[in-house]
Chimera marker file (.cmm) of the C-alpha trace (Angstrom):
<marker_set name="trace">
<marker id="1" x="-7.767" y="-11.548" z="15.668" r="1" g="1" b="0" radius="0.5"/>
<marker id="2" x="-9.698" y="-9.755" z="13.000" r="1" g="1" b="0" radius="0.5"/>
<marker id="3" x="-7.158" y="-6.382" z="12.955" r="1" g="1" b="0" radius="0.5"/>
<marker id="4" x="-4.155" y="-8.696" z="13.028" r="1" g="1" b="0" radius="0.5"/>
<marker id="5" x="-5.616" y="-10.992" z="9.587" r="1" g="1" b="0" radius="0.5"/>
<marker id="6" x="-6.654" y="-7.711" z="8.087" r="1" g="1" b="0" radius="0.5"/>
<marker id="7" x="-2.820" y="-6.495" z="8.983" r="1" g="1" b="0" radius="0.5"/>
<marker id="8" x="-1.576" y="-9.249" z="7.609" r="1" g="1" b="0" radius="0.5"/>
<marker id="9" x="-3.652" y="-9.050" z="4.331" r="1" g="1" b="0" radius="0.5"/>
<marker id="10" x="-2.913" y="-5.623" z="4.009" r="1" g="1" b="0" radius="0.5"/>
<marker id="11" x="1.043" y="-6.463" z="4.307" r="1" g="1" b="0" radius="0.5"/>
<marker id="12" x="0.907" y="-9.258" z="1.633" r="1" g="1" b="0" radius="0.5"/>
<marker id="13" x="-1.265" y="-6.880" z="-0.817" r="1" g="1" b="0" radius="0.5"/>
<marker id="14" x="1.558" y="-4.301" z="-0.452" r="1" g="1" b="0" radius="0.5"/>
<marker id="15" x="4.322" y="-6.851" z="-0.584" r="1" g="1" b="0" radius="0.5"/>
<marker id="16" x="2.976" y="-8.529" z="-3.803" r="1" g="1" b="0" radius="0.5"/>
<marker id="17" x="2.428" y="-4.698" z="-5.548" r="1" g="1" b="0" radius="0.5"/>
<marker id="18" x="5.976" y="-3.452" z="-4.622" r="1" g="1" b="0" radius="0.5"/>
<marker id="19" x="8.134" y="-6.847" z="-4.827" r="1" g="1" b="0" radius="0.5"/>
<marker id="20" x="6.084" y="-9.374" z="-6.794" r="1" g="1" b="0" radius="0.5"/>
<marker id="21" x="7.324" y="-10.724" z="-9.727" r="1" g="1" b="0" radius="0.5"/>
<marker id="22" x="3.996" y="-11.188" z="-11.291" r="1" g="1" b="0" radius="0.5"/>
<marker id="23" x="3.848" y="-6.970" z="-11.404" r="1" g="1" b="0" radius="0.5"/>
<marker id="24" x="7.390" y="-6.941" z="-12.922" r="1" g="1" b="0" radius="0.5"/>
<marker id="25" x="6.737" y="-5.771" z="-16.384" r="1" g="1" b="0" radius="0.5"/>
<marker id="26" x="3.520" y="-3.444" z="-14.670" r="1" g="1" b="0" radius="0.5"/>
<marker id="27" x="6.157" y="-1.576" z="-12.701" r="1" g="1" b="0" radius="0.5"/>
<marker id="28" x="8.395" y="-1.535" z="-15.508" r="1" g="1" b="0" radius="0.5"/>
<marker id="29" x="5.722" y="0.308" z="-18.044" r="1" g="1" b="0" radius="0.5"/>
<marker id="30" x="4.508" y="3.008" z="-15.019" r="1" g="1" b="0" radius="0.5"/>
<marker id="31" x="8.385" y="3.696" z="-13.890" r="1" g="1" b="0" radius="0.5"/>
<marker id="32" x="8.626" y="4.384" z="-17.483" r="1" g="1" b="0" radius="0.5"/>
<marker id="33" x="5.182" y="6.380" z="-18.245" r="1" g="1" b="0" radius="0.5"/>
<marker id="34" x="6.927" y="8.270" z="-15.078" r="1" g="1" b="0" radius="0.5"/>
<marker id="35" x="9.836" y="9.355" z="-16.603" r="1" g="1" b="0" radius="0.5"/>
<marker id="36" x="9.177" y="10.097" z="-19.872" r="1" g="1" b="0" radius="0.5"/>
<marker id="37" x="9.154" y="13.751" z="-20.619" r="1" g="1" b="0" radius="0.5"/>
<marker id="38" x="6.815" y="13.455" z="-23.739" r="1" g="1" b="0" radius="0.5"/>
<marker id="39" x="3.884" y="11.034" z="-21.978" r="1" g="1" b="0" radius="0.5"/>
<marker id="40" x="0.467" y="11.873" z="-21.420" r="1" g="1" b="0" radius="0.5"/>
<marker id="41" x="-0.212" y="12.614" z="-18.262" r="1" g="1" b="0" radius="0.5"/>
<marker id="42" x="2.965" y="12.223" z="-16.985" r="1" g="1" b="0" radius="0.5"/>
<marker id="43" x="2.651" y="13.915" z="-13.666" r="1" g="1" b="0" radius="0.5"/>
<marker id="44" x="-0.155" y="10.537" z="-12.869" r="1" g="1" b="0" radius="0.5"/>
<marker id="45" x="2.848" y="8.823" z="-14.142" r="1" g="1" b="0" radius="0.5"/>
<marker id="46" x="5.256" y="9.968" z="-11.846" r="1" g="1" b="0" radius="0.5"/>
<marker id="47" x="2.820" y="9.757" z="-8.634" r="1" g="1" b="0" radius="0.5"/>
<marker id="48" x="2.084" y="5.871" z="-9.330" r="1" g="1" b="0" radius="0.5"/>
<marker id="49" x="6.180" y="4.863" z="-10.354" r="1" g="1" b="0" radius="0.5"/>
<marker id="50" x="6.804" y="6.229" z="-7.121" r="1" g="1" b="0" radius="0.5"/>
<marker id="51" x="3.932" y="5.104" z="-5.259" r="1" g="1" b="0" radius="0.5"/>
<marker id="52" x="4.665" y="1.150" z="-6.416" r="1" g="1" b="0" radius="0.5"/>
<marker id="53" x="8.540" y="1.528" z="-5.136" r="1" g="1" b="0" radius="0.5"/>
<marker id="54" x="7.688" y="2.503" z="-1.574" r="1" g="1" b="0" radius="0.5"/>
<marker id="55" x="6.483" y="-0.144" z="0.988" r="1" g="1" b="0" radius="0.5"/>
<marker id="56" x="4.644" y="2.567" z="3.054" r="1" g="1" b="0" radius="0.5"/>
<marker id="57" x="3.584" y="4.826" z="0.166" r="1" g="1" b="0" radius="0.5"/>
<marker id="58" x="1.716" y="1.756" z="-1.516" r="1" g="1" b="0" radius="0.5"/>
<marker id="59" x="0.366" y="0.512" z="1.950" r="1" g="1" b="0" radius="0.5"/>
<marker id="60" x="-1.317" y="3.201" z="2.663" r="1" g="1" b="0" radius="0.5"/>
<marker id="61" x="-3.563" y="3.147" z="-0.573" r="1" g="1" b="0" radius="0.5"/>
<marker id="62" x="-3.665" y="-0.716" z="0.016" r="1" g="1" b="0" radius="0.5"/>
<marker id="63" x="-5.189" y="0.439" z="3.505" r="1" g="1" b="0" radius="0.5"/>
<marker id="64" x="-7.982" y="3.283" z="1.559" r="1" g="1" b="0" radius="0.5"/>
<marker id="65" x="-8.773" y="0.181" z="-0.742" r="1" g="1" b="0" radius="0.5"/>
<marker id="66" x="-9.131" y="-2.655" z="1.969" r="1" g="1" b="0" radius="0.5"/>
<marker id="67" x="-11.250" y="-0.085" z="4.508" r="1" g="1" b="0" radius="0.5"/>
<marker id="68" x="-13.607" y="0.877" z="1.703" r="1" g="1" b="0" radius="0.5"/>
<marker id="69" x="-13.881" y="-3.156" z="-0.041" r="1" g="1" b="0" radius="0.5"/>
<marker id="70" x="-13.267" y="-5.438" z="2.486" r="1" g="1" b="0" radius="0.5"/>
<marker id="71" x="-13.369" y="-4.181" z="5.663" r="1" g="1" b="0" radius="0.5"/>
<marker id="72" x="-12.677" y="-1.093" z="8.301" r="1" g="1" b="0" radius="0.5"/>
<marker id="73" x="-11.436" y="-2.056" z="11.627" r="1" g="1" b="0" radius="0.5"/>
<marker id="74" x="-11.479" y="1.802" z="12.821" r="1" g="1" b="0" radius="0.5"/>
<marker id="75" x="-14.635" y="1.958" z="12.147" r="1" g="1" b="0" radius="0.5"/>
<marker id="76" x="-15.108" y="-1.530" z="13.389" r="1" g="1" b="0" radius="0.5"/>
<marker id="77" x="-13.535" y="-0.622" z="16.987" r="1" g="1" b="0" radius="0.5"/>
<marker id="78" x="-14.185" y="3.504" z="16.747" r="1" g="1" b="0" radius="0.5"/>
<marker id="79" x="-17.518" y="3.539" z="15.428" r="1" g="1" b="0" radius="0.5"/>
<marker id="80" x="-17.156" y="6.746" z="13.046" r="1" g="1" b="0" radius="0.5"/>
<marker id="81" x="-17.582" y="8.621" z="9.762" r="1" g="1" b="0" radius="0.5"/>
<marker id="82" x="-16.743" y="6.016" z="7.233" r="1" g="1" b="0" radius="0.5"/>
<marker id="83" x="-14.712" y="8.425" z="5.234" r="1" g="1" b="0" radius="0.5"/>
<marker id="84" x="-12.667" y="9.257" z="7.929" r="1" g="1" b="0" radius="0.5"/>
<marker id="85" x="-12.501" y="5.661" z="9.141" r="1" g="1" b="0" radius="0.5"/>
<marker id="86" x="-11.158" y="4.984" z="5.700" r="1" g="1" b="0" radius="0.5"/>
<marker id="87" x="-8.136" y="7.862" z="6.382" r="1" g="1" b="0" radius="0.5"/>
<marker id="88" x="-7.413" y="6.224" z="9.690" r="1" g="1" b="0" radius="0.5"/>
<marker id="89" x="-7.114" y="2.541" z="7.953" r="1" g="1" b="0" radius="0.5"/>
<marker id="90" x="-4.762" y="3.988" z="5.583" r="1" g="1" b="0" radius="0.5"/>
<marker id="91" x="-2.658" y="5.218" z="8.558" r="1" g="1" b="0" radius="0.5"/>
<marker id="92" x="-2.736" y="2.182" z="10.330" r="1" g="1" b="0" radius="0.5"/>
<marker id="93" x="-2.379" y="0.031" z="7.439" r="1" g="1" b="0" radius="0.5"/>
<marker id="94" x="0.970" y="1.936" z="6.595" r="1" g="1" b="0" radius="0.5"/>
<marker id="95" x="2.279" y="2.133" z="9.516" r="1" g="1" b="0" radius="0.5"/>
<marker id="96" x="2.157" y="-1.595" z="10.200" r="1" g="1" b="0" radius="0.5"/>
<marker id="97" x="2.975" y="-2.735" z="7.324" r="1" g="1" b="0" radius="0.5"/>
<marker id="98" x="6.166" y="-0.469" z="7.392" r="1" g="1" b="0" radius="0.5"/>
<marker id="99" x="7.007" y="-2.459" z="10.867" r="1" g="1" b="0" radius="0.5"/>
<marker id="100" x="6.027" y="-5.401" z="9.390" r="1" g="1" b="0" radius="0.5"/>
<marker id="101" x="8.206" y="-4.989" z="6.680" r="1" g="1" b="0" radius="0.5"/>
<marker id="102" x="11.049" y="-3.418" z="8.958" r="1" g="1" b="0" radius="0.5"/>
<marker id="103" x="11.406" y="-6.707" z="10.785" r="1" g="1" b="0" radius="0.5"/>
<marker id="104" x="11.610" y="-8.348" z="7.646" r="1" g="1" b="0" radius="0.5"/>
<marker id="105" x="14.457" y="-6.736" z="6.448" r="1" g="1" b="0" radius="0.5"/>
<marker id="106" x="15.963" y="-6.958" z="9.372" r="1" g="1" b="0" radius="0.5"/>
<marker id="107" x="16.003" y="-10.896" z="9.787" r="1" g="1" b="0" radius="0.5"/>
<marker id="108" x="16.575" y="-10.778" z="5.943" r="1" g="1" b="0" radius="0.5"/>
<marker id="109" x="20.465" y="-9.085" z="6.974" r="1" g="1" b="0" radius="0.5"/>
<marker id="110" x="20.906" y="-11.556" z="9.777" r="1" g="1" b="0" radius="0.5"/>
<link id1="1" id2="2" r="1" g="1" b="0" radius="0.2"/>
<link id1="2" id2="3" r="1" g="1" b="0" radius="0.2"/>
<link id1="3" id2="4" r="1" g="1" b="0" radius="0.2"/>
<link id1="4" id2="5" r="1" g="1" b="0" radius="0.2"/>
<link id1="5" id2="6" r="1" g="1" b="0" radius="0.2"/>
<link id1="6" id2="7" r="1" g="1" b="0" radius="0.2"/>
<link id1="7" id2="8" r="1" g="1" b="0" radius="0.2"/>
<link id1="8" id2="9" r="1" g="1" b="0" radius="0.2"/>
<link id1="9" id2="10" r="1" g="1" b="0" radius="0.2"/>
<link id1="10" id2="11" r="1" g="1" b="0" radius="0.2"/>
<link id1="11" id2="12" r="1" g="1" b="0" radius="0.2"/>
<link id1="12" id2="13" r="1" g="1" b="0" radius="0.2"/>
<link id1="13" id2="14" r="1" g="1" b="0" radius="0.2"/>
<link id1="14" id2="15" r="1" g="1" b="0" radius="0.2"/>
<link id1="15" id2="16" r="1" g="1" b="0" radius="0.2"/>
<link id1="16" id2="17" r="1" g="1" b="0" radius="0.2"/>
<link id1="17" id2="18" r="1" g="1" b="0" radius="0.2"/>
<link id1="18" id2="19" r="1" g="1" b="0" radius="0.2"/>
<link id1="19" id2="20" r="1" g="1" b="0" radius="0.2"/>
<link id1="20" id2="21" r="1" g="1" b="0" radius="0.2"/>
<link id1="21" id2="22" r="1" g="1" b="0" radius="0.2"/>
<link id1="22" id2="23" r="1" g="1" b="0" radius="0.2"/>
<link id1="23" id2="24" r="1" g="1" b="0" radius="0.2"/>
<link id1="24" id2="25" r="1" g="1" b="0" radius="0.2"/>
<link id1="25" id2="26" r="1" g="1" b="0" radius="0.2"/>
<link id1="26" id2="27" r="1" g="1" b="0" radius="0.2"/>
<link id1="27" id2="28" r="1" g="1" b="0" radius="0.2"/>
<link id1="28" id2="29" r="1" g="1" b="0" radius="0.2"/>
<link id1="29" id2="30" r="1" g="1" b="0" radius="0.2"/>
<link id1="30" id2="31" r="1" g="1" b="0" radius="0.2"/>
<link id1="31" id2="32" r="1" g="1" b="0" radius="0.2"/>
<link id1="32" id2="33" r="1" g="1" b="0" radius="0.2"/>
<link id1="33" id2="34" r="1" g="1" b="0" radius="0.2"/>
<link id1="34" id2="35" r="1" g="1" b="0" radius="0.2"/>
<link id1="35" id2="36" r="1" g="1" b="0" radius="0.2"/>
<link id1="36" id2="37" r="1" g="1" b="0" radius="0.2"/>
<link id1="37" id2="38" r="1" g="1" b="0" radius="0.2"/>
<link id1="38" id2="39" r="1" g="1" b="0" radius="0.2"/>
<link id1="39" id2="40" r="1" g="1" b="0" radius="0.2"/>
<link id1="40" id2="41" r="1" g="1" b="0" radius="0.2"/>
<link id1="41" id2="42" r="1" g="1" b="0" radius="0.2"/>
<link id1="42" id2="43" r="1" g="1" b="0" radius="0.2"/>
<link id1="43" id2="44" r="1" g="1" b="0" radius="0.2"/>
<link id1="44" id2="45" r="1" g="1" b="0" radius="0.2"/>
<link id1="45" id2="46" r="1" g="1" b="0" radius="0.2"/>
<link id1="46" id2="47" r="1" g="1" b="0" radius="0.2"/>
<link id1="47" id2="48" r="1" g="1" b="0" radius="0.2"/>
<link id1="48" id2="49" r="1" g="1" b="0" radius="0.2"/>
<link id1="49" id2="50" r="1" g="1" b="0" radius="0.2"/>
<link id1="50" id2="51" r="1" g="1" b="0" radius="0.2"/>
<link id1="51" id2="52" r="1" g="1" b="0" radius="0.2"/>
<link id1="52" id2="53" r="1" g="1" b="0" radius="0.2"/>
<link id1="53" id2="54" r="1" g="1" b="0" radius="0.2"/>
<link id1="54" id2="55" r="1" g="1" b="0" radius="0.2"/>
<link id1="55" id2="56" r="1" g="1" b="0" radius="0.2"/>
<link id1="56" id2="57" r="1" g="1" b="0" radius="0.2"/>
<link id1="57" id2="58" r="1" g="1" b="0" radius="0.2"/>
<link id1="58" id2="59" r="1" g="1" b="0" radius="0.2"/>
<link id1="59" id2="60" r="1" g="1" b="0" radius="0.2"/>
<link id1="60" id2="61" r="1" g="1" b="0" radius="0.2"/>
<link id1="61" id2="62" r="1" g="1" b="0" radius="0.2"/>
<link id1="62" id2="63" r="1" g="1" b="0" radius="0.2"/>
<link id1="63" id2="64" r="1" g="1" b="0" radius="0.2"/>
<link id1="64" id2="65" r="1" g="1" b="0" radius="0.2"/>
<link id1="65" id2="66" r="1" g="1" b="0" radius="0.2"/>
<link id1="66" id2="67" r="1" g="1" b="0" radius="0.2"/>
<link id1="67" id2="68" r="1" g="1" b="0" radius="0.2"/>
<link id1="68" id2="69" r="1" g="1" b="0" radius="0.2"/>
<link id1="69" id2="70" r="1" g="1" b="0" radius="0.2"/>
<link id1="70" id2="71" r="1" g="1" b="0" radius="0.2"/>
<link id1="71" id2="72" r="1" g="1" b="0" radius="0.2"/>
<link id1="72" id2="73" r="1" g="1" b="0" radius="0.2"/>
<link id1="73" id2="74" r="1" g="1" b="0" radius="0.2"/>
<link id1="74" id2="75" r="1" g="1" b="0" radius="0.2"/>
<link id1="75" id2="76" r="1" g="1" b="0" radius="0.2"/>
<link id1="76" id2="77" r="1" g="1" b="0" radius="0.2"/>
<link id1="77" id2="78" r="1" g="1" b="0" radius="0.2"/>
<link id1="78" id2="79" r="1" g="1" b="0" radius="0.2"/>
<link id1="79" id2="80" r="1" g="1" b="0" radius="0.2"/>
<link id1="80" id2="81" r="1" g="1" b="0" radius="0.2"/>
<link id1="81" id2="82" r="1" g="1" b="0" radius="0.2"/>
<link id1="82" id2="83" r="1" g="1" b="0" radius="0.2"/>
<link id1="83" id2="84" r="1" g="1" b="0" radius="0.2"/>
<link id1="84" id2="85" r="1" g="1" b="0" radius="0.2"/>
<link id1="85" id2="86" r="1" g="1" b="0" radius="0.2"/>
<link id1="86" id2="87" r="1" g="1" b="0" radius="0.2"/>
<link id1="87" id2="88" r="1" g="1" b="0" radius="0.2"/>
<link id1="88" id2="89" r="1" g="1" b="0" radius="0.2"/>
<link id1="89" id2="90" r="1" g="1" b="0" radius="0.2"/>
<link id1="90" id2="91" r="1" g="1" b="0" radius="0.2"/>
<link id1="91" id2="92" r="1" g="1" b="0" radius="0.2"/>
<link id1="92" id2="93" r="1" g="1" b="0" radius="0.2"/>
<link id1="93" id2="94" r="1" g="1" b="0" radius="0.2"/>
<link id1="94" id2="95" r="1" g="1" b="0" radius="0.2"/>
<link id1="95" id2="96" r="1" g="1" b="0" radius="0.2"/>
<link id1="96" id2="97" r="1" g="1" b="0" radius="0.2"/>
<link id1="97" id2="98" r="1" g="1" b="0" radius="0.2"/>
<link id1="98" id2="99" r="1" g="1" b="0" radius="0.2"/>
<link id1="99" id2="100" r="1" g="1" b="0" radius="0.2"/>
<link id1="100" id2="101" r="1" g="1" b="0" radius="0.2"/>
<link id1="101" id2="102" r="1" g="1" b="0" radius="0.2"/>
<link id1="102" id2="103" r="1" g="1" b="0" radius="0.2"/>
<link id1="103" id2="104" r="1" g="1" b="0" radius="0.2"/>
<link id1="104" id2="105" r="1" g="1" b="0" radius="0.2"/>
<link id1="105" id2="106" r="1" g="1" b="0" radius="0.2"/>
<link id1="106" id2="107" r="1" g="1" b="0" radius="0.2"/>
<link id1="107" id2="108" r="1" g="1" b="0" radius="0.2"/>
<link id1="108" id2="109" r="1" g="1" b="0" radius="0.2"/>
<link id1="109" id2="110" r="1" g="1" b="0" radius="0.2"/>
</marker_set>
């Protein structure tokens, strides 16, 4: 019960970052820090406008962030290194969200 409501969480975090309207004009200003040739930085730019457009991409660091703040369920169930616990909850996290979110869709075209 605990993996699934940390699943769960970690699906609605990533949902909210890549397709929440509250982080419309926040997605806006990085997507165009990303592309602008003349921008500081513009390569951290580029990274984060095309980490926020990718449902796995952004899961993934939503995983790093939940394992290390909230809670690791590989190290949890595994009993490990915390650091690379926190890889492993990144991998999970992205790769259920990703099914998660592929379900969605689908039902969404239905």
């Amino acid at each position: 019960m605990i993996l699934l409501t940390w699943i769960l969480a970690a699906y609605g975090m990533s949902q909210i970052l890549v397709y929440g309207s509250i982080f419309d004009d926040l997605r806006l200003s990085i997507h165009k820090w990303g592309e602008n040739p003349l921008s500081l930085f513009r390569g951290v730019g580029s990274f984060l406008s095309g980490l926020i457009s990718c449902m796995m991409c952004t899961s993934t660091w939503v995983g790093f962030f939940m394992s290390m703040v909230v809670f690791s369920p590989f190290n949890f169930y595994m009993d490990v290194h915390p650091i690379i616990a926190t890889f492993f909850d990144g991998m999970l996290a992205s790769g259920a969200v990703w099914a998660t979110n592929a379900i969605v869709e689908w039902f969404e075209k239905k």
